[in-house]
N, C-alpha and C positions, 0 to 999 in steps of 0.2 A: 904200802897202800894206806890211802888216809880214812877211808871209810869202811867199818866193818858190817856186811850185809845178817841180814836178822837170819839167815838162815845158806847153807855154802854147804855142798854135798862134793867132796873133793873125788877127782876117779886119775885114774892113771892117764900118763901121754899130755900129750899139748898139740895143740892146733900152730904150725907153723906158715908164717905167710910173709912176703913182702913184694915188693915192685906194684903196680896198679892191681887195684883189691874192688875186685866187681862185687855190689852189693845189691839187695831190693831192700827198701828205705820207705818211711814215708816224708812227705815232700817235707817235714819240719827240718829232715837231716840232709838236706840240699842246699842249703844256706851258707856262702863262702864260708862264714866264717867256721861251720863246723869240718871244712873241708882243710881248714888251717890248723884246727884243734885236731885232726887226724894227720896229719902233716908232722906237728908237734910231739905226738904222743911219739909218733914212729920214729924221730929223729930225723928227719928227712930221708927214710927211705922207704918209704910208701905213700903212695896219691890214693883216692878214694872216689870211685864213681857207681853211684848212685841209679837205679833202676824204679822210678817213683811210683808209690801202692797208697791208698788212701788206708791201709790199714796199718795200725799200730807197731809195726814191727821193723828190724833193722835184722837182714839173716844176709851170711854169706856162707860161702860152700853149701854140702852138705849135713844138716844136723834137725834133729827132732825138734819142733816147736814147743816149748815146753808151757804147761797149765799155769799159768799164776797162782792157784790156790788162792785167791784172796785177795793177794799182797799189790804192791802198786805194777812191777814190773817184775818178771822170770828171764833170767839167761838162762841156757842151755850150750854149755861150748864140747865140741867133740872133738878129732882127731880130724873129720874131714871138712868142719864147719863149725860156725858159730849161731845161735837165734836168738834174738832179745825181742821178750812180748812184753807189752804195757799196756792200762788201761784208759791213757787219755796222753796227747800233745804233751803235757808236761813230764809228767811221767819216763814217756819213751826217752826224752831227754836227757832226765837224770838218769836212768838206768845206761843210757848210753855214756854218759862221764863217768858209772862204775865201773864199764868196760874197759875205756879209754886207760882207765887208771891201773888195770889190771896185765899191760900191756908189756914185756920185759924184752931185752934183745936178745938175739938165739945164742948162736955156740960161733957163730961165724957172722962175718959185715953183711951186711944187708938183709939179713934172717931177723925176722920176731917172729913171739910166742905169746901164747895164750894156753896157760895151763888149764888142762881139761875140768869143767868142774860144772853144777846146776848150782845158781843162785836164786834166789830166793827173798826181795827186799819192801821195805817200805821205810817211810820216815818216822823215829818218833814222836818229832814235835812239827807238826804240818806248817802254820807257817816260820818262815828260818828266810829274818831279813837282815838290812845289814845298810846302814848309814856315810853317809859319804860328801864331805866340805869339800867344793868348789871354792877352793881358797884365793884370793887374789894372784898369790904363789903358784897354784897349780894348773900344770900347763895339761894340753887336752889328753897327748900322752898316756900321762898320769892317770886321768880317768878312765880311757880304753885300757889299758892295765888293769886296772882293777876292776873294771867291769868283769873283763875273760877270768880272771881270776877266781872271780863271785860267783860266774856261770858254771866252773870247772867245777865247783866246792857246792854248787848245787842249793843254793840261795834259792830262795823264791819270790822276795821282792829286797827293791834297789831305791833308799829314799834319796833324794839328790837333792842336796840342799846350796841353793849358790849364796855365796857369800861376798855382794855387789859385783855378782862374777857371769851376770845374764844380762843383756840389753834388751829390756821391756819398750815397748811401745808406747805403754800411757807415762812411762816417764824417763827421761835417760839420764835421771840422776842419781839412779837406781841401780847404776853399774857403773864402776871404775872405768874410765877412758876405755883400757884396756880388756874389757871384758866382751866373754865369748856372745856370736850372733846364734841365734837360732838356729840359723842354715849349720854350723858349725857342731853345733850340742848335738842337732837330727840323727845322724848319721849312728854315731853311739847310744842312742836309745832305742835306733832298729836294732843295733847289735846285740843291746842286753834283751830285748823283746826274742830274738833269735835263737838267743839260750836261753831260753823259758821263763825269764824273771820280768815281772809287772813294774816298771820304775812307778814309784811312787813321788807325785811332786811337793817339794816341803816350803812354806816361807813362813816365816815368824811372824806371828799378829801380835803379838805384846811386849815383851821386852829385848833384848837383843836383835831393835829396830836400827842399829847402825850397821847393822851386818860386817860389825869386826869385833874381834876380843878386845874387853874391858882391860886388858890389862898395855892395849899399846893405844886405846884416845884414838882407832879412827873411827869416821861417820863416813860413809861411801855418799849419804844426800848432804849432809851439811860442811862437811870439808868441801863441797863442788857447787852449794849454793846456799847461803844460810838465812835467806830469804822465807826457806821450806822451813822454819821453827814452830812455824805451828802446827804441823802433824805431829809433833812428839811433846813430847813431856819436856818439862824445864831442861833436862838435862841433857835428851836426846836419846834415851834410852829407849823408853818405851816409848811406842805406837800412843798417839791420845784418841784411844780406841770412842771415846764419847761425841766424838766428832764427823757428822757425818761426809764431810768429805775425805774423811780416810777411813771411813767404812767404804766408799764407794769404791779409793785406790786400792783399797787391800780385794775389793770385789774385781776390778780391772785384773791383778796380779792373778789372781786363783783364775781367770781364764784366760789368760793368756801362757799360767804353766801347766795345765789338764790340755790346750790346745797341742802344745810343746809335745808333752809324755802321752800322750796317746790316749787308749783306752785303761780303765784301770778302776779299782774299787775303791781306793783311799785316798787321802790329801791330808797330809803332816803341818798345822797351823802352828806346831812350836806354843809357847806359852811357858817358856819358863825362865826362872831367875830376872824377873820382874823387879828388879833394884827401885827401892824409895815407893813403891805404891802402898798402901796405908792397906791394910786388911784385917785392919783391926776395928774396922765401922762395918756397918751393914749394906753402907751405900756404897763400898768398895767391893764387897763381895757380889754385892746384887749387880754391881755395873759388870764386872768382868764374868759370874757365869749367865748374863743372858747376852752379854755381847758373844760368849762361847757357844750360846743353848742359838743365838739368832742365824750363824757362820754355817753350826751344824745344820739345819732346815735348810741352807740357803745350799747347802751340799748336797746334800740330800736328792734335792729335787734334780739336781744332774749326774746323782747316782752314785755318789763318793761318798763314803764315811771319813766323820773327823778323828783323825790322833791328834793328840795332846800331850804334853811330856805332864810327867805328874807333880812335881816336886813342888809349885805353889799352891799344892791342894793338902799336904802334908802336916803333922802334928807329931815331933819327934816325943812319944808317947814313954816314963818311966821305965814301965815294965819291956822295954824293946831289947833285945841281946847286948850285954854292953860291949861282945868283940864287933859287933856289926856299927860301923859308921853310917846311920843314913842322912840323905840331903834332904831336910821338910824345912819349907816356906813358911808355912802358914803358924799363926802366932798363936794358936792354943787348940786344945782339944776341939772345944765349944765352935772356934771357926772352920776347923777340917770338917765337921761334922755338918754344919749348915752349908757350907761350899758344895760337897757329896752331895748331900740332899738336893740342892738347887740345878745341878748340874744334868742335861739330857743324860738318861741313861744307856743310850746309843753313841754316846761320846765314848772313844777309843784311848786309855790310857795308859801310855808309856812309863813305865817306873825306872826309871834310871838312878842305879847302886851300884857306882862302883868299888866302893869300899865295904861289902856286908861281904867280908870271909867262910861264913856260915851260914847252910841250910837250915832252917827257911828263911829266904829274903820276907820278914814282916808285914813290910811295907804295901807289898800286893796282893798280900787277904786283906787289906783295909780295901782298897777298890775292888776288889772281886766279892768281898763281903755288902759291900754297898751296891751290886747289883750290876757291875763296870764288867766289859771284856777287858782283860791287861796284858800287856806286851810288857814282857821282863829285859831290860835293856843294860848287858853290862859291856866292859870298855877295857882296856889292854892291862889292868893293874898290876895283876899277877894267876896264876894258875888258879891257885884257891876262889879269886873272887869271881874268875869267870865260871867256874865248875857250881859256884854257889848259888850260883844264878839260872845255870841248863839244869841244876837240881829242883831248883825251885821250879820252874816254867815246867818241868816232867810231873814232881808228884804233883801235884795244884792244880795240875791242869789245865795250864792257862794258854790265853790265845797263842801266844808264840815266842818266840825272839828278837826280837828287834839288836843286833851288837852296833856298836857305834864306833868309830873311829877318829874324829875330831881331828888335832892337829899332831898328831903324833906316829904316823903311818912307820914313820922310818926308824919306827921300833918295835912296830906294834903288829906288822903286816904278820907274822906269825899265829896271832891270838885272832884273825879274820880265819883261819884254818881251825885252830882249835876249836873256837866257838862252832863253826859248819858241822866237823866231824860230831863233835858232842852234841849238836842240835839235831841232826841227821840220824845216829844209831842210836842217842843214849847212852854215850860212854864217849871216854877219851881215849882213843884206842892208841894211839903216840902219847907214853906216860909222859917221857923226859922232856923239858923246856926245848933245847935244845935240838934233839929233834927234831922236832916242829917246826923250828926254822933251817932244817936241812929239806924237810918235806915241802914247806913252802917253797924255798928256792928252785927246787928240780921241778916243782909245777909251773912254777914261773916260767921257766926257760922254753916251756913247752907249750904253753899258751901266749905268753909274749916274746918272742925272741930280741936278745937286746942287740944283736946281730952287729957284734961287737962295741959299739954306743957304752962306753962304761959306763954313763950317767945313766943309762934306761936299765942295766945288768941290778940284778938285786931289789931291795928296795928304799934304797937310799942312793941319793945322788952322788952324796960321797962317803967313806968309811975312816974319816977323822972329823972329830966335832966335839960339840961340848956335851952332846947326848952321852960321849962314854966319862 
C-alpha cells in the first residue's frame, strides 16, 4: 500500500467479494472513469454499480457507518460490508483511492479481499500538486496516464503547462503544426476534474517565451514566422513584457486557457530563468514586479490567484547551508529585498529546489518571511532532495506542494508517487528506491492498462537508452 492512513484499527476477517458489486455512492463515483479505476483495482474481475445518494458516502454490504471524528474521511470494513464517510466531494474521493488501494486477491480466481479494519484519515499537507510538460514529444496518451495516475495518488491540483503544444485562437504560431486542439485536451480535463483534482492553467509571461528548452534553439513563434520579433526580447527569450501589445497576447492567452480548464482558483504565469534581463537597475525590477503586481489584479478580478516560480526573486545569501544548492536569480541581497517588497503580496510563490538535500529548504522562509503564501517545489533528483522538501512544506507550514516533473518522466515517474505518499501522511511509508518503482508500476497497470501496447506498459517507451 502506498499511503499510510493517520489512524487504522485492524479487527479480524476480511470482507470477500467479486463479480458485479452493488454499491450506494454519491453521484461523484459514477463517473466512467471511476468505474475503470474499480475494474483495475479488481483486476478485471469485478464491475461496479452504483445506487446514487447526494450524501457523502460510498457503502456496500452490510457495515456500520462510521463517525469521522474530525478527520477528512472514515472507513469502516466489516465481514459483511464495507462504509466510507467523507466530509466534502473531494474527500470521498480520496478516501475512496485508499480503499481502492487496500484491495488484495482472495485464495481463489476471481475472489477479492478487503481486510477487515476502521480507518481513520486525513492529509498532512492540504494542497499536494504536481506539474506536467505537454512536450512536443508527448503524445495525449501520455497525459491521460498521468493524469489517472495523479488521481489514484490523490493530487489535488494538476498544472498543465503546453509547451507550443495547444492551438490558441489569437495566434497559431503559438503551437507547433502538430499541436493538440482544444476539443482534444477537453476531454482529459473532465477526467482529472472527475478524480477530484483542480487543473491549474500555466503559460510563461517572462522568460522561457519560446516554449522549448534552451539547450536544443527551438522558438515554437519564431522558427514558424520571424516577423513576430518584436514580442520578445533580442534573443527570443523573453516575453518583451513592456509592450503592450503583448500584454494584451499574453491577456488573450490566460482566457482562452481558464476557458480551456474550467473552473479553478489559480493560474501558473511562470517567470522564471529570465536569461540576459538586467536586474541589477531599478527600472528592471520596477518593470517586471508591476508587470507581475498589474497580471495579478487582472486575475484577480476573474477570480484566480497568481503563481510565480521563485528563483528570479532570489539572493543566494552567505550564511545559506553549504550542502543545499539553491537556484537565486537575483544579483544581490539589496535586489531580493526590494523585488519582495515591490511584489503583491497575494502573489503565489513557487520555490523550486531541486538540489537542497537538507531540511530546511532556506529559501522559502525568505518568501514566507516577507509575507508570501510558498508552494515548496521539488523534482526527481533523489530521495534525500525530495524528502527535504515534504519536510520543509510540513514543519513551516507552508501552502503546499507543488512536485514537478519536466522532461524526465521515464525516470522519474516513481518520485510523482513518493512525493504523493510523503505529502499525503507525512512520511515515506516505501523506505527503499526501488520499491517505489515496483509500487508505481502495479498502480499503473491498474489505472492505465497498457493492454499489451509495450510502448504504453511502464513508463518508458522503451527500456534501452542513454538514460541508463
Amino acid at each position: 500500500m502506498i499511503f499510510s492512513p493517520r489512524e487504522v484499527l485492524n479487527k479480524e476477517g476480511s470482507f470477500c467479494f467479486g463479480g458485479t458489486v452493488k454499491a450506494v455512492g454519491n453521484s461523484c463515483l459514477t463517473e466512467p472513469v471511476i468505474a475503470e479505476f474499480w475494474s483495475g483495482f479488481t483486476f478485471r474481475y469485478s464491475e461496479l454499480q452504483i445506487m446514487e445518494t447526494e450524501d457523502y458516502i460510498f457503502s456496500v454490504g452490510k457495515a456500520e457507518m462510521p463517525a469521522t471524528k474530525g478527520y477528512a474521511y472514515a472507513i469502516n470494513i466489516e465481514k459483511e460490508g464495507l462504509c466510507l464517510v467523507a466530509d466534502s466531494r473531494e474527500n470521498l474521493l480520496q478516501g475512496f483511492m485508499t480503499l481502492l488501494d487496500r484491495i488484495h486477491p482472495g485464495d481463489t480466481d476471481g475472489e477479492l479481499r478487503l481486510d477487515c479494519c476502521q480507518i481513520w484519515d486525513a492529509p498532512s499537507i492540504p494542497n499536494r500538486m504536481v506539474h506536467f510538460c505537454v512536450f512536443p514529444e508527448t503524445e495525449l496518451w501520455e497525459l491521460q496516464r498521468f493524469i489517472r495516475l495523479c488521481g489514484a495518488l490523490k493530487y489535488t491540483h494538476i498544472v498543465l503547462e503546453f509547451w507550443g503544444m495547444l492551438r490558441y485562437d489569437c495566434m497559431p504560431e503559438l503551437s507547433w503544426q502538430h499541436g493538440y486542439t482544444k476539443d482534444q485536451i477537453r476531454p482529459l480535463i473532465a477526467e482529472a476534474n472527475a478524480l477530484g483534482m483542480e487543473v491549474i492553467p500555466m503559460f510563461n509571461h517572462w522568460g522561457h517565451a519560446s516554449a522549448g528548452r534552451v539547450r536544443y534553439g527551438k522558438h515554437v513563434v519564431l522558427d514558424q514566422n520571424p516577423q513576430l520579433q518584436t514580442l520578445f526580447s533580442e534573443d527570443g527569450w523573453c516575453w518583451a513584457i513592456e509592450k503592450p501589445k503583448v500584454k494584451a497576447l499574453l491577456r488573450q492567452i490566460r482566457k482562452e486557457l481558464i476557458e480551456l480548464c474550467g473552473s479553478g482558483d489559480y493560474f501558473h504565469i511562470g517567470c522564471d530563468e529570465a536569461y540576459n534581463f538586467d536586474l541589477s537597475r531599478i527600472e528592471s525590477m520596477d518593470a517586471i514586479c508591476d508587470y507581475i503586481n498589474e497580471v495579478t489584479a487582472e486575475l484577480q478580478e476573474q477570480g484566480r490567484q497568481t503563481v510565480i516560480w521563485g528563483d528570479m526573486f532570489l539572493y543566494r545569501h552567505p550564511h545559506y547551508n553549504a550542502k543545499n544548492h539553491y537556484y537565486c536569480n537575483a544579483p544581490s541581497a539589496q535586489c531580493e529585498q526590494y523585488m519582495l517588497d515591490r511584489l503583491r503580496k497575494d502573489v503565489i510563490i513557487a520555490d523550486w529546489q531541486y538540489h537542497a538535500s537538507e531540511a530546511p529548504v532556506e529559501t522559502s522562509s525568505v518568501f514566507s518571511n516577507a509575507g508570501f503564501r510558498c508552494l515548496i517545489c521539488p523534482w526527481d533528483r533523489s530521495v534525500s532532495k525530495l524528502t527535504s522538501c515534504l519536510q520543509t512544506a510540513k514543519d513551516a507550514g507552508l501552502m503546499g506542494v507543488l512536485h514537478t516533473t519536466w522532461h524526465t518522466l521515464t525516470r522519474g515517474m516513481p518520485f510523482v508517487t513518493m512525493a504523493a505518499g510523503g505529502s499525503f501522511d507525512g512520511s515515506l511509508a516505501i523506505k527503499e528506491n526501488a520499491a517505489y518503482k515496483t509500487a508505481t508500476a502495479a498502480l499503473l497497470r491498474k489505472v492505465y492498462p497498457a493492454e499489451g501496447d509495450y510502448r504504453k506498459a511502464g513508463w518508458s517507451k522503451e527500456q534501452l537508452g542513454d538514460m541508463d
